[in-house]
N, C-alpha and C positions, 0 to 999 in steps of 0.2 A: 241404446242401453248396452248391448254388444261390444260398442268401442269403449264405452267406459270401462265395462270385466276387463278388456283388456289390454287397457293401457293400466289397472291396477294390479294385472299380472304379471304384466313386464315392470312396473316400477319396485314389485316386491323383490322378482329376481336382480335387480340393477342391486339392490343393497346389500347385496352378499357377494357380488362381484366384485363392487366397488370398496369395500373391505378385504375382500382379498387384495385387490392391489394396491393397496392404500397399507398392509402389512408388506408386500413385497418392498415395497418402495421404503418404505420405514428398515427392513432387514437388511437393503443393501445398502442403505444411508451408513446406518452401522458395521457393517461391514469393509467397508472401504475407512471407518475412522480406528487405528490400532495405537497404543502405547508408542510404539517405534515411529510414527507420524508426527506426532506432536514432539518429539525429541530435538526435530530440527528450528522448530520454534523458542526450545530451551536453550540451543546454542544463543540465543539474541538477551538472556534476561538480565545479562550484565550492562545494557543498554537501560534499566528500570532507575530509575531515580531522577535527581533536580541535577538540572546543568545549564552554564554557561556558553553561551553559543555567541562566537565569533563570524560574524558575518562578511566578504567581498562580494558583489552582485551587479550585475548590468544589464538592463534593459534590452540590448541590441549585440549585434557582432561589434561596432564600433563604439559602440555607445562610451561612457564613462563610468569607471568602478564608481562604485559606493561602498562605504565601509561602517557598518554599524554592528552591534550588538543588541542580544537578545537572552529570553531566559527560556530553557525547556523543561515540559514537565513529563516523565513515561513513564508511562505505569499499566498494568493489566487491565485487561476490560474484555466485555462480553464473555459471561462467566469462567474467564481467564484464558477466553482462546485465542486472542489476539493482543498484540501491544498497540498502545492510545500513544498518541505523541500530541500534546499541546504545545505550539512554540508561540512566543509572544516576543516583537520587537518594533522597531521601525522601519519603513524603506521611503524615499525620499524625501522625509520628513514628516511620513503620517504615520498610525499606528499597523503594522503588520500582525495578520493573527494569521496561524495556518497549523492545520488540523492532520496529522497524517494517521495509520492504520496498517499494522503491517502484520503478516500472518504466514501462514506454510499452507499450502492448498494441497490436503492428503489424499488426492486424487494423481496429482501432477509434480507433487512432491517440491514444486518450485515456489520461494519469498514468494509474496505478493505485498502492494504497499498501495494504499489509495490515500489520495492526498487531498485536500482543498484549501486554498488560502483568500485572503480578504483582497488581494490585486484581482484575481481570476473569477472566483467565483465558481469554478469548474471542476466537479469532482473527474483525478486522472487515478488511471488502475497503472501500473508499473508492475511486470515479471519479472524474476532474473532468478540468480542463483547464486552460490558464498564459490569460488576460490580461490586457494590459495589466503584464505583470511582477507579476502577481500568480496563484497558483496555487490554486484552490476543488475541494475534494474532498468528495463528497456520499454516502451511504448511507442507507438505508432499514432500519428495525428494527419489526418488525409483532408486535405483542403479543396478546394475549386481550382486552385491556385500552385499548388506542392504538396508534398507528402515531406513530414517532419518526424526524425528522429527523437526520441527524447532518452538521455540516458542519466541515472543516479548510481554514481559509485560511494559506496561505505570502505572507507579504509583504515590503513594503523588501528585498527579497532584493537584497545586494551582497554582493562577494567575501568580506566580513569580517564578516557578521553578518545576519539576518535574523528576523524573527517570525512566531511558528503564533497560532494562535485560536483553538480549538475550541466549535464552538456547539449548541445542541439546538433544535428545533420539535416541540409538540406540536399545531399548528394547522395544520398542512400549507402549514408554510413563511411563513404570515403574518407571524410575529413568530418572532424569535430570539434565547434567551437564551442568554449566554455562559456556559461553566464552567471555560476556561480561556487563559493567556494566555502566551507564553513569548518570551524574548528571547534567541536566541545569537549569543554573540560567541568568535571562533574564537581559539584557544590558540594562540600564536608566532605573531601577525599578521606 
């Protein structure tokens, strides 16, 4: 009977501990999110709307372009703290879908972009940072095999249109081959 008193004495003190730090963690949650944080996510809302996406892509280093077209859709999401990107097209003939997500991490102050599309199947997290009006997002992909660069540059970015890049390194960033190239230009300029 002994161990029962007193495992109900220590479980009564856990509850007010555990509220305590269950507030700390809440105050610094908020503390770390300020007006001037989400600022750099407002540099991006000129990206919000329907567009026309011009696609070049290839499979490999040598592989062979393909060129199609597609439609995107951006728009806010998650009670407006991130941008959604729906794109829909084709690639080698079937239907392409892919999903991206892009935000400002008010901790680290740096883009963040999480992508998935219907080839992969593999949600990728991409860092980078805007200069020069130009936006570079980079990840790491470590194999049994190599360690793979992966870079997304956003450029000419104006109200009405802008281009992505996608690039690879298997040399740890020496040299950089492209696999893909895209052009949009937004719907009802």
């Amino acid at each position: 009977m002994d161990m029962v008193c007193e495992y109900k004495a220590k479980r009564s003190l856990m509850v007010p501990v555990l509220f305590v730090l269950g507030m700390c963690v809440a105050i610094e949650g908020h503390a770390q999110a300020s007006p001037s944080d989400s600022e750099k996510l407002k540099t991006l809302e000129f990206l919000i709307g329907e567009w026309k996406v011009y696609v070049n892509a290839r499979l490999s280093k040598d592989g062979p372009w393909e060129k199609s077209e597609g439609h995107s859709t951006i728009k806010r999401a998650v009670g407006n703290s991130i941008l959604e990107e729906d794109l829909k097209g084709t690639r080698q003939g079937r239907e392409y879908i892919a999903r991206y997500w892009m935000a400002n991490d008010n901790r680290t102050l740096r883009y963040q972009w999480a992508i998935v599309d219907s080839d992969h199947g593999v949600l990728e997290l991409y860092e980078g940072d805007m200069t020069n009006g130009t936006i570079t997002l980079e990840k790491e992909i470590i194999t049994p095999q190599v360690t793979i660069l992966r870079r997304l540059v956003y450029s000419d970015l104006t109200p009405n249109s802008f281009k992505t890049q996608s690039l690879r390194s298997v040399d740890k960033g020496l040299t950089w081959d492209v696999t893909g190239s895209s052009r949009y230009e937004r719907i009802g300029k």
